[in-house]
C-alpha positions in Angstrom: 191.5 160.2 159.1 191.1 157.2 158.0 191.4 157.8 154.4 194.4 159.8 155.3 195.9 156.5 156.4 195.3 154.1 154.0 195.5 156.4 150.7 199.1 155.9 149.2 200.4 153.6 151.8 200.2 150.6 148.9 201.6 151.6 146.2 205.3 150.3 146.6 204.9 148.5 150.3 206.0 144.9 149.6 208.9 145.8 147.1 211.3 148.1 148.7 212.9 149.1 151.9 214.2 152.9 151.9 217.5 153.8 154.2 218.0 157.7 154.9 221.9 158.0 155.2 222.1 161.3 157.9 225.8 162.5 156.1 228.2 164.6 158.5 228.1 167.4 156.4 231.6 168.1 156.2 230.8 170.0 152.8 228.4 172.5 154.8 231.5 174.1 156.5 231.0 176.5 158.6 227.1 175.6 159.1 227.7 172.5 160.8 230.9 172.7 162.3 229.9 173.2 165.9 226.9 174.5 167.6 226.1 175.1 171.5 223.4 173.1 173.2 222.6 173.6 176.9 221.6 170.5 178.7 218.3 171.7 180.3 218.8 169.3 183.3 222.0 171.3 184.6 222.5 174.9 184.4 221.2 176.4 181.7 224.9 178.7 181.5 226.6 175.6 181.0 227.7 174.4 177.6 229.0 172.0 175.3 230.3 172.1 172.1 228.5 168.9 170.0 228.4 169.0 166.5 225.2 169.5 164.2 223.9 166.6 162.7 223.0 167.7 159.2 219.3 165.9 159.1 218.3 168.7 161.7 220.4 171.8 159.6 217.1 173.5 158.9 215.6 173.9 155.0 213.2 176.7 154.9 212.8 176.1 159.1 212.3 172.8 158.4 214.8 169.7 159.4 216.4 168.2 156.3 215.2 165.2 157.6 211.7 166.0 156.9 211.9 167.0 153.3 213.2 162.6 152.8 210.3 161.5 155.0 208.2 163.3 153.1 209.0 162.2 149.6 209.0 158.8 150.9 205.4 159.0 152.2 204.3 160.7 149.0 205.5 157.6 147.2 203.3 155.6 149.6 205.5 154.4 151.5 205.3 154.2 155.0 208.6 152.5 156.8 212.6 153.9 157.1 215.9 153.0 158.2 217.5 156.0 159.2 221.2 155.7 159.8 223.4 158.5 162.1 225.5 158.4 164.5 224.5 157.5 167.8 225.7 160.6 170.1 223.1 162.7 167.4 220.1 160.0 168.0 218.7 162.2 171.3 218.4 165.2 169.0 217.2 163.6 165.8 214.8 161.5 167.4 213.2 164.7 169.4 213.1 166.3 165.9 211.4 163.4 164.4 208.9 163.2 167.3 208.0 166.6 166.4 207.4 166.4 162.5 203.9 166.6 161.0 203.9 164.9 157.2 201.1 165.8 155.2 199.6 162.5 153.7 199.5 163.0 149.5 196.2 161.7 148.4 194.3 164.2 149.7 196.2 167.0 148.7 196.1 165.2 145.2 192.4 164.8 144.6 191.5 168.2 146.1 193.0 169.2 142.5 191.2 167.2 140.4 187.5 167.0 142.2 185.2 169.6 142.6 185.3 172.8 144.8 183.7 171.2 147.2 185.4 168.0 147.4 188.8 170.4 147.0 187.7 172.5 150.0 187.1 169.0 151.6 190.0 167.5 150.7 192.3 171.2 151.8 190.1 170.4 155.6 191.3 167.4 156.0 194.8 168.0 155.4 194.6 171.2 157.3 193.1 168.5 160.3 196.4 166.1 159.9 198.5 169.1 159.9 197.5 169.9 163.5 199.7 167.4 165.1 203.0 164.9 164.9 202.3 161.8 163.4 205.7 160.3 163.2 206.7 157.0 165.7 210.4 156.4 165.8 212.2 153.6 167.6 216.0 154.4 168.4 218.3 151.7 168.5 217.8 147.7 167.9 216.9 146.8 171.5 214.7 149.9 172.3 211.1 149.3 174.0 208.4 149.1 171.7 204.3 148.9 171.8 202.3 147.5 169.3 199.8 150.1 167.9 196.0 149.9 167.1 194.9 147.4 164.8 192.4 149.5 163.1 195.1 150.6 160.7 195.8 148.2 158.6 199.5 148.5 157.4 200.8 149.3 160.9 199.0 146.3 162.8 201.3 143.5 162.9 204.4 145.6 163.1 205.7 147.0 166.7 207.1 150.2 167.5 207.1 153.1 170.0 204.0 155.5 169.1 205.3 158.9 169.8 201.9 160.9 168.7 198.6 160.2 170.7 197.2 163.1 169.4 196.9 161.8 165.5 197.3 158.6 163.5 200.7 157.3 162.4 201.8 157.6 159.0 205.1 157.3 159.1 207.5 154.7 161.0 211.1 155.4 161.2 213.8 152.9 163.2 216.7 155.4 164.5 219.8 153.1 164.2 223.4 153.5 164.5 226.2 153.0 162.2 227.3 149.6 162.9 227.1 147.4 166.1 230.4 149.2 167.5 228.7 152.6 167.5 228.3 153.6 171.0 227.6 157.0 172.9 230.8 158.3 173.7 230.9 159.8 177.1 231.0 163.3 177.7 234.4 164.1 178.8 235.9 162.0 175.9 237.4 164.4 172.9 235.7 164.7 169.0 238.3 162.6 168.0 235.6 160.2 166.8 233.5 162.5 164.8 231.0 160.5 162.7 233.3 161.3 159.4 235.0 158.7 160.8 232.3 156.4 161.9 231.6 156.3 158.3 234.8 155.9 157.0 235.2 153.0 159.6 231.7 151.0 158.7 231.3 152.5 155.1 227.5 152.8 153.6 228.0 148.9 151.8 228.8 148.0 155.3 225.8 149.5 157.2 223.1 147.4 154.5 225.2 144.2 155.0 224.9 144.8 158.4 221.1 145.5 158.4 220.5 142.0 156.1 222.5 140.1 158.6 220.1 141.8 161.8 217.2 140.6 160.1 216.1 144.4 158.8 216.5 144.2 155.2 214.9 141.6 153.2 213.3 143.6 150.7 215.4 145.8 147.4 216.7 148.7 149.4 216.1 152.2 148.5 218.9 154.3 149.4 218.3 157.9 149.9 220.1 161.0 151.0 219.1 163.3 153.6 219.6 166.4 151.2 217.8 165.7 148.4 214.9 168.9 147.8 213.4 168.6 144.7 209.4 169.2 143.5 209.9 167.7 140.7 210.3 164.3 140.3 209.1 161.6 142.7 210.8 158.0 143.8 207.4 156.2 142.3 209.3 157.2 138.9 212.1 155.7 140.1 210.7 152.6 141.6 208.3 152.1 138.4 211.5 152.4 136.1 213.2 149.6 138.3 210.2 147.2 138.7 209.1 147.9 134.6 211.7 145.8 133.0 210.8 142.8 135.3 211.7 139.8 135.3 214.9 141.1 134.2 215.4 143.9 136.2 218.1 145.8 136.8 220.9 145.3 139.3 221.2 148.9 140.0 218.6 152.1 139.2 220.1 155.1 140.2 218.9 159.5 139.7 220.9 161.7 137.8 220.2 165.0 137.3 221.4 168.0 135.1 223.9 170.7 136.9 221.6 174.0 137.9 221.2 175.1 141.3 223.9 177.0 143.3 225.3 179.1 139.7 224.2 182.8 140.6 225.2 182.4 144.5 228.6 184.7 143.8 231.8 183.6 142.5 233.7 182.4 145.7 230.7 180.3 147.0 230.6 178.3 143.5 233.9 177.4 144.1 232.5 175.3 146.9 229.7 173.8 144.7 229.7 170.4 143.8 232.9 168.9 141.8 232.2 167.7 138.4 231.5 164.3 137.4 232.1 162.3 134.6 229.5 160.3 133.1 228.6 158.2 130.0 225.2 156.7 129.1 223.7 154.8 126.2 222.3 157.3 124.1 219.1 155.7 122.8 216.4 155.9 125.3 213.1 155.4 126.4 210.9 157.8 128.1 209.4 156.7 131.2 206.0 156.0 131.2 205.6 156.0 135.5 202.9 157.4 136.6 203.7 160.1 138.9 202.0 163.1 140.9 204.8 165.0 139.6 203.4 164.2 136.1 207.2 165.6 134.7 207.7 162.9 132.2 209.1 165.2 129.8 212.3 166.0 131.9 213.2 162.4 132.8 214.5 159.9 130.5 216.0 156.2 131.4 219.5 155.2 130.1 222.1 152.8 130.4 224.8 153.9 132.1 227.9 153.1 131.6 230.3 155.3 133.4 230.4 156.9 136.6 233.8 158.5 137.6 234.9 161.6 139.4 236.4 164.6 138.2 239.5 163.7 141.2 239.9 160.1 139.7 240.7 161.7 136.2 243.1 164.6 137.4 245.2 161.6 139.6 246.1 159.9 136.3 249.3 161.8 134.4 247.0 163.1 131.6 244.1 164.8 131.9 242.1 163.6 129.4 239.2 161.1 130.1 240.1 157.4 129.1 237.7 155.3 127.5 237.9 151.5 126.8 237.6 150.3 123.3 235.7 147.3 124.4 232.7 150.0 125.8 232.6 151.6 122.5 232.6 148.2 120.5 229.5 146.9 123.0 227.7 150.9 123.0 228.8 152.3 119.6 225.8 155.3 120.7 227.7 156.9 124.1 226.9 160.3 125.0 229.7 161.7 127.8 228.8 163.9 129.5 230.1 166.5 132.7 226.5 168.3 132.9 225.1 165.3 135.1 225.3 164.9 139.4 224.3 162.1 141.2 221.8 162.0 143.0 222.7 159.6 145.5 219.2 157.7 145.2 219.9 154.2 144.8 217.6 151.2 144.0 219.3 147.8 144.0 218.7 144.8 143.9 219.2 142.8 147.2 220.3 139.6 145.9 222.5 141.6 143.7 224.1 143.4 145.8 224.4 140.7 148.4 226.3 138.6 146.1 228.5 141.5 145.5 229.3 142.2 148.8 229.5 138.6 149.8 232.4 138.0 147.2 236.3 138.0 147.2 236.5 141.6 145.6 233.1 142.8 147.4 234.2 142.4 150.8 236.8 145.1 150.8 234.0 147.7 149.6 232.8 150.3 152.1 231.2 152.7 149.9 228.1 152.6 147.7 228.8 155.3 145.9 232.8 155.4 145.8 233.2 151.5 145.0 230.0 149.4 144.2 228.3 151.8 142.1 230.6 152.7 139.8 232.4 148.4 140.1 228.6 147.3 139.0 228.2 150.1 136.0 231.5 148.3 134.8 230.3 145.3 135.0 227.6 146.1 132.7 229.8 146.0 129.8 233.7 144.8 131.0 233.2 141.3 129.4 235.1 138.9 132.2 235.4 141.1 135.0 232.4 139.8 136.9 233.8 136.2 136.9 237.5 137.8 138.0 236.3 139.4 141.1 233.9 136.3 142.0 230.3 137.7 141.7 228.2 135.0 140.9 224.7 135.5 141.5 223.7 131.8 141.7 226.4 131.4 144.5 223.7 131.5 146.8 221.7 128.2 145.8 221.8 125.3 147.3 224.4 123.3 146.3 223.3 119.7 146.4 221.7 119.9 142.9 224.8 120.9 141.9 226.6 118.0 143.5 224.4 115.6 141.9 224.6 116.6 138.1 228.4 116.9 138.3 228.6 113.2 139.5 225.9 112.3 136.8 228.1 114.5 133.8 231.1 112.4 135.6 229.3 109.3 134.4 227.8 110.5 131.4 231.5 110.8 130.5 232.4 107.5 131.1 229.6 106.3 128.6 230.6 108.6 126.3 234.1 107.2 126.4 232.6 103.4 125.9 230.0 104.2 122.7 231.9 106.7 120.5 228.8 107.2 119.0 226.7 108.2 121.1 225.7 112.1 121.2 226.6 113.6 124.9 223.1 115.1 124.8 221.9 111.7 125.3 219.9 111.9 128.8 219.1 108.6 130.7 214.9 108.7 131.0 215.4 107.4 134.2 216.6 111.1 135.2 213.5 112.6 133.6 211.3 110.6 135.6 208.9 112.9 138.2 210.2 111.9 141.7 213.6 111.9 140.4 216.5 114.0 142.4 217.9 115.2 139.4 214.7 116.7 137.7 214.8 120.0 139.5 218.4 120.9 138.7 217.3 119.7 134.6 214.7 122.1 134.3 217.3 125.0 136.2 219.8 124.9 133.5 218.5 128.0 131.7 218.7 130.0 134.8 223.0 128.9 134.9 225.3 131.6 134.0 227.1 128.6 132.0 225.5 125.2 131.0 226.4 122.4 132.8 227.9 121.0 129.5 231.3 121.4 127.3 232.0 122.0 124.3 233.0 119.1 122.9 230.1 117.2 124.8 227.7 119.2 123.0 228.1 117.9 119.8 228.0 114.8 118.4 231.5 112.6 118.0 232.9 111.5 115.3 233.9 108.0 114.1 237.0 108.5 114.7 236.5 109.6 118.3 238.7 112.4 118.4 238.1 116.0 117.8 239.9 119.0 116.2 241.9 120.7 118.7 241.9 124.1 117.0 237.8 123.6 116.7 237.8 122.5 121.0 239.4 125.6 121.5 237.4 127.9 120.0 234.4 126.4 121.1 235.5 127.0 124.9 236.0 130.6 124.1 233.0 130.9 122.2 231.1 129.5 125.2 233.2 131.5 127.6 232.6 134.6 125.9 229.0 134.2 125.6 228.8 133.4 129.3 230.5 136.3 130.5 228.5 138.4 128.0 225.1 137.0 130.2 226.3 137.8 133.0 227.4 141.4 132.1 224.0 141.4 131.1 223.0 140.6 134.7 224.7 143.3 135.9 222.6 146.3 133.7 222.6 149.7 135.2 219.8 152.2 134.4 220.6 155.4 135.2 217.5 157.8 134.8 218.4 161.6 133.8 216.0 164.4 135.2 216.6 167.3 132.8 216.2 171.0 133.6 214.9 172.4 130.1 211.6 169.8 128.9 212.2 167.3 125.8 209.6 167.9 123.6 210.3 166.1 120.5 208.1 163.0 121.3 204.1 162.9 120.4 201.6 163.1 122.6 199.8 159.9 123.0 196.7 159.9 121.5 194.6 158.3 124.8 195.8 160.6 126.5 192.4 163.2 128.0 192.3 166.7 127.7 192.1 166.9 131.4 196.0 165.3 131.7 197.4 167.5 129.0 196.0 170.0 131.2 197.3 169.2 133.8 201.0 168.3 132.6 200.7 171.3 130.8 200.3 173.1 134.5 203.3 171.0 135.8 205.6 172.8 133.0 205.0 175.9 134.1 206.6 175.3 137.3 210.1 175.6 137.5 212.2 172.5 137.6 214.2 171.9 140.2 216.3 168.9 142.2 219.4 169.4 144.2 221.6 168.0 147.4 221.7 170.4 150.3 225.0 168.9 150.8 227.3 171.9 149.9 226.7 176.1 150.9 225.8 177.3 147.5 223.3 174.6 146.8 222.0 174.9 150.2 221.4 178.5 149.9 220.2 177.8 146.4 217.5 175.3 147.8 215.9 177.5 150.5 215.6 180.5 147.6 213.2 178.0 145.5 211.1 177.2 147.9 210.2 180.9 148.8 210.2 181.1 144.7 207.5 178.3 144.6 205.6 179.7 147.6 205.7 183.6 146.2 203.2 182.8 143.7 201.0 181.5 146.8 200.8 184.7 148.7 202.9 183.0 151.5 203.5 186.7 152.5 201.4 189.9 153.1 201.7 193.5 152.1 204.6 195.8 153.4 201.6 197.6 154.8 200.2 195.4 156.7 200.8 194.8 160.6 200.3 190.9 159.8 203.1 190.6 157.5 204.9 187.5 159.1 204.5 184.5 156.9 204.2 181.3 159.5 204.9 177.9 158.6 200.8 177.0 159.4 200.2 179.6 156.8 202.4 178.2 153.6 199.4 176.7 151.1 200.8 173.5 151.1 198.8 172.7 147.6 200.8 175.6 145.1 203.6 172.8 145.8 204.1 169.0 143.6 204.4 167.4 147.0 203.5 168.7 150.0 205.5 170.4 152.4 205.8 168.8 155.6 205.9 170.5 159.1 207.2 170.9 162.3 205.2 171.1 165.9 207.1 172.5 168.6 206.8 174.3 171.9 207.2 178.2 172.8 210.8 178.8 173.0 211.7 179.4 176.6 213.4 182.6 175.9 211.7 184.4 173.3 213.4 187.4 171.3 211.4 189.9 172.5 212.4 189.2 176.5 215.6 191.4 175.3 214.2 194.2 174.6 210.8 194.0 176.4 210.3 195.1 180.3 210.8 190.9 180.8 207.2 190.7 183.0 205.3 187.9 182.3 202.1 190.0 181.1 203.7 191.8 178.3 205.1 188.5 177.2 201.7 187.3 177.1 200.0 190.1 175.2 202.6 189.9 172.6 202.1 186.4 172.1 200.1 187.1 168.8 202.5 186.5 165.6 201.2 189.5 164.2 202.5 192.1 167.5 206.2 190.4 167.1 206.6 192.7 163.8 206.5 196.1 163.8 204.0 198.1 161.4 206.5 200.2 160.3 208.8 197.6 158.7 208.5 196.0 155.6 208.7 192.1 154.4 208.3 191.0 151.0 205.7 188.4 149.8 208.9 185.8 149.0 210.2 186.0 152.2 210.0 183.9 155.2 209.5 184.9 159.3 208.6 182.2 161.7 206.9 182.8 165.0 208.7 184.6 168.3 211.0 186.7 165.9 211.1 190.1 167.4 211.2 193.0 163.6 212.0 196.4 164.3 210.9 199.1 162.8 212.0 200.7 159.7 213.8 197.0 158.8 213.4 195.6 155.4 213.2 191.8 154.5 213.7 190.7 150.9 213.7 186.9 149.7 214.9 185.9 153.1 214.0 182.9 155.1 214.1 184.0 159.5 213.7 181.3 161.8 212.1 181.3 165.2 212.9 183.3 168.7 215.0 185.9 166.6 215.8 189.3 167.3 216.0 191.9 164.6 217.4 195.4 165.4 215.9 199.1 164.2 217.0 200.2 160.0 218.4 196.3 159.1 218.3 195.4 155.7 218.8 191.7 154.9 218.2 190.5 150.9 218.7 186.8 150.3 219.7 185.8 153.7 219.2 182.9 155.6 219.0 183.5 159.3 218.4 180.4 161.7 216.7 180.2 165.1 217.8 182.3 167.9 219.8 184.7 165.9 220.4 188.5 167.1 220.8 191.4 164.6 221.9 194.6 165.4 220.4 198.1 164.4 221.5 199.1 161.0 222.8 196.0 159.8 222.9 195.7 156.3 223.1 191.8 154.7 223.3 190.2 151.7 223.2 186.6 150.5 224.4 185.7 154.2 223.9 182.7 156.0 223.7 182.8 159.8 223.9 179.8 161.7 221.4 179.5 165.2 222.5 181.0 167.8 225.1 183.8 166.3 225.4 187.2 166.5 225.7 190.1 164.6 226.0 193.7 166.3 225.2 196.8 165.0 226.8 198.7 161.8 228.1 195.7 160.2 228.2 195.6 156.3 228.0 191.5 155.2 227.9 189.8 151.7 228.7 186.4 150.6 229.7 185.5 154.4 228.7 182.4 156.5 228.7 182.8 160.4 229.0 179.5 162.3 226.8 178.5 165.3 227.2 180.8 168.4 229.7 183.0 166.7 229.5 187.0 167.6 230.4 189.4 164.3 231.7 192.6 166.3 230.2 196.1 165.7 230.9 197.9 162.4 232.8 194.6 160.3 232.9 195.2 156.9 233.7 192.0 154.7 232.8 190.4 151.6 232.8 186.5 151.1 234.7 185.7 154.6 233.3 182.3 156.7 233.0 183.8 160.5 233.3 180.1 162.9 235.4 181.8 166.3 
């Protein structure tokens, strides 16, 4: 275990700090609308109607949550900020208790060692999968112990160790959204849903918020809690930020290509993501990261210089999109393009973005995306705009220097004035002495955004004493220009693009071994995939490639066989880029099967074997999903359908491409297709469903026939 816990944990440590943003999913309507959640210390009867945080909206039965955690452990690292709001942070924090991440290294070199080793390596990970090894603090004042010291990157740090069982690999600190986030009691209304919250604090707010706690003093890594991809990994990301040191960017940001959620029916695109409006420097550079996904031939690194939505465009009185002639002086080569979504993985600079959100026009943002995102991709190129809304990124220094060499030009001046002929890049040697107080701000005068001298002081005078007011002029603009044109510079934005179909047109490098063609050549035959969870066709759409990349694994049995339920301890965790993390929890206390069964204790207890919850007779294809304590009928067919725990499934159902959460009851001779069915709900016998969504708790009555209808009362 303990190469488990040091392998990948420093890669990317010391450089960044990732934030997990957990969204309201207002997009995922009717899915997380509402939900019912019995307090277990009152009567169990009793109800409340509390919304559903999205991190726990379950992703091929797993949290969302866990898919983040996960690509930020197999990045190496090893410490998050999660934000949500603070009435879902009993929930999440029971969910994160729970999860079981499977560290990457080992699942990494069992591919490229020996059989044994790779039988080795596939035990070990198969020994960390056995129980949680996530630790999660809530709040900023909550208790916390200090854990072993025999792990290295975890002594020194304190936080509440929630796994005895296994060694920490994760760290996540649970925090609200803002110091006015509080629990709202019970009997107040959802007037203050956490929409609102966010709309309140905003997502710039929240990492102000966190530098000015003493939480952020590293670049932060902003990530959403819906990103599913296998495809690309944030070491790409992070290597194309830190490459181009010491001037790196003040913003690298993911793009990918438009794919997932076409095919889902023609009503549920409609609520697929809106377009987006994009330009980008058109020569490139491929990355040269070093990645497990080993996809370099999908992602190239741009500089972008447009972000805008499709709304912003249609609000102006023509439709067309407006482009400045002063972008396409600067970037003659600009490729637009509507193709592109954002990923919402951000990489900024902190002393950047602090000096953003620090100035006049900075303050007033509240959204990352929305207003500082696209404000710094104009920066980039808008000559002047930078200075107009006050973002200087040397306002931070100390301002004594400063002090000193404006009272030393001051005199400088004065000479000048005296002895007409004497150049004003005359410099006293006094001031270049060693243990003088001016030497330090002498040798910072590169670093200015403008030189601490004029125009006019910069060359020499003439005899006459008096200079060409046509040739002043122009100097200042000259020197103006050229100032703001540095600090546009400053404010770069590299953008890079994952692309669905491979670019090919480059050579392959001549170092390269004939082990890593292999290999990359392996990687291409998987299928390319990255998408946000955040809306219902690219949500179903997400859950269908996993069982697609777990099909060729034999994640299911034979329609024959009486052991036909795929489990989540079963999925080969190695036919997958990065491993797919899991989830440890505890018999339901109700099972499915207590329904229909006599109810004694002892039959409940020699059904307890996965296998006897399905009946022989029905039939489950090998991309398709059951978890445990799902009750499957006979004569019942399951096609490319993901069924979550304690579920009930009646006599003749047929369900093809649906998604069926926990605790979910099916009649007999149900028929569904492409259906999503939130936990709890029911649907009674006879009933005919395609292209329909049924909210949390919500009964379909007996015999509905309906195409493309949302059921949420």
């Amino acid at each position: 275990m303990a190469a488990i816990a040091s392998g990948g944990s420093h890669l990317h440590p010391p450089l960044v700090q990732p934030i997990i943003f957990c969204g309201p999913g207002s997009n995922l309507y009717p899915l997380c609308s509402s939900t019912v959640a019995a307090d277990a210390t009152q009567d169990p009867h009793r109800s409340d109607l509390v919304d559903l945080p999205k991190a726990m909206l379950p992703v091929f039965n797993r949290p969302m949550i866990a898919y983040a955690l996960q690509q930020l452990l197999s990045a190496g690292l090893r410490h998050a900020v999660v934000f949500a709001p603070s009435e879902h942070h009993s929930v999440i924090a029971a969910a994160l208790k729970s999860l079981i991440l499977i560290p990457p290294t080992l699942v990494q070199s069992g591919k490229k060692l020996s059989s044994a080793a790779a039988a080795a390596a596939a035990a070990a990970v198969e020994e960390a999968s056995k129980y949680p090894n996530v630790s999660v603090s809530v709040g900023l004042n909550s208790a916390s112990t200090a854990p072993a010291a025999s792990d290295p990157y975890l002594s020194g740090n304190s936080f509440a160790v929630s796994s005895t069982q296994n060694e920490t690999v994760m760290r996540v600190d649970l925090l609200p959204l803002g110091p006015d986030d509080l629990v709202s009691p019970k009997s107040s209304s959802r007037v203050s849903s956490s929409a609102s919250k966010y709309k309140k604090f905003g997502t710039a707010g929240l990492v102000s918020w966190l530098h000015s706690i003493g939480r952020l003093d590293k670049d932060p890594l902003v990530l959403p809690v819906d990103l599913i991809t296998q495809s690309i990994s944030l070491t790409d990301i992070i290597n194309s930020h830190v490459s181009s040191a010491p001037d790196s960017p003040a913003l690298t940001c993911l793009m990918y290509e438009r794919g997932a959620g076409e095919g889902t029916g023609k009503e549920r695109e409609k609520d697929g993501p809106p377009k987006l409006f994009s330009a980008y420097e058109r020569p490139s550079s491929q990355t040269s990261s070093s990645s497990i996904s080993g996809n370099t031939d999908h992602c190239t690194t741009h500089q972008l210089l447009l972000l805008q939505d499709s709304d912003d465009v249609s609000d102006i009185d023509s439709s067309d999109l407006h482009l400045r002639m002063s972008l396409l002086w600067s970037h003659p080569h600009v490729r637009v393009s509507t193709a592109l979504l954002d990923s919402h993985v951000y990489l900024f600079s902190l002393q950047q973005l602090l000096s953003l959100l620090t100035s006049e026009a900075g303050s007033k943002m509240k959204s990352l995306r929305e207003e500082v995102v696209p404000f710094m991709v104009k920066c980039s190129w808008m000559v002047g705009l930078r200075e107009k809304a006050g973002w200087n990124q040397h306002a931070a220094k100390d301002t004594s220097l400063s002090d000193h060499l404006s009272s030393w030009n001051a005199g400088s001046a004065k000479e000048n004035d005296a002895s007409n002929l004497r150049s004003s890049t005359f410099v006293d040697p006094e001031l270049l002495q060693a243990g003088s107080s001016f030497r330090p701000a002498l040798d910072n005068l590169n670093n200015r955004t403008s030189p601490p001298f004029t125009p006019d002081r910069s060359q020499l005078v003439s005899p006459a004493a008096k200079l060409d007011e046509q040739t002043r002029a122009a100097n200042v603009r000259e020197q103006a220009r050229a100032s703001a044109k540095k600090a546009a510079s400053q404010a770069r934005v590299n953008a890079l693009i994952f692309r669905l179909t491979a670019d090919r047109k480059h050579p392959v490098d001549p170092s390269t071994s004939i082990e890593e063609i292999r290999e990359r050549e392996e990687d291409a035959r998987r299928e390319p995939f990255i998408a946000r969870a955040n809306t219902v066709p690219t949500y179903l759409e997400c859950n269908r490639y996993l069982l697609r990349s777990l099909a060729t694994g034999s994640t299911g049995q034979s329609s024959t066989s009486a052991s036909h339920a795929a489990t989540a301890a079963s999925l080969p965790a190695s036919t997958l880029s990065h491993p797919l993390p899991n989830q440890s929890l505890p018999p339901p206390a109700t099972p499915a099967q207590a329904a229909t069964d006599s109810g004694s204790a002892q039959d409940t207890a020699k059904t307890s074997s996965p296998a006897q919850w399905i009946d022989s007779k029905s039939q489950i294809s090998s991309d398709s999903l059951v978890e445990t304590f799902t009750r499957v009928s006979e004569r019942t067919t399951i096609k490319r359908s993901v069924v979550g725990r304690a579920c009930a499934i009646g006599k003749n159902v047929k369900l093809t491409g649906v998604i069926v959460m926990d605790g979910v009851k099916i009649g007999d001779n149900a028929k569904l297709e492409n259906c999503i069915l939130a936990a709890g709900s029911i649907v009674e016998e006879k009933c005919n469903l395609k292209d329909c969504d049924v909210a949390a708790s919500v009964k379909v009555p007996a015999g509905t026939n309906s195409k493309g209808e949302k059921f949420d009362e």
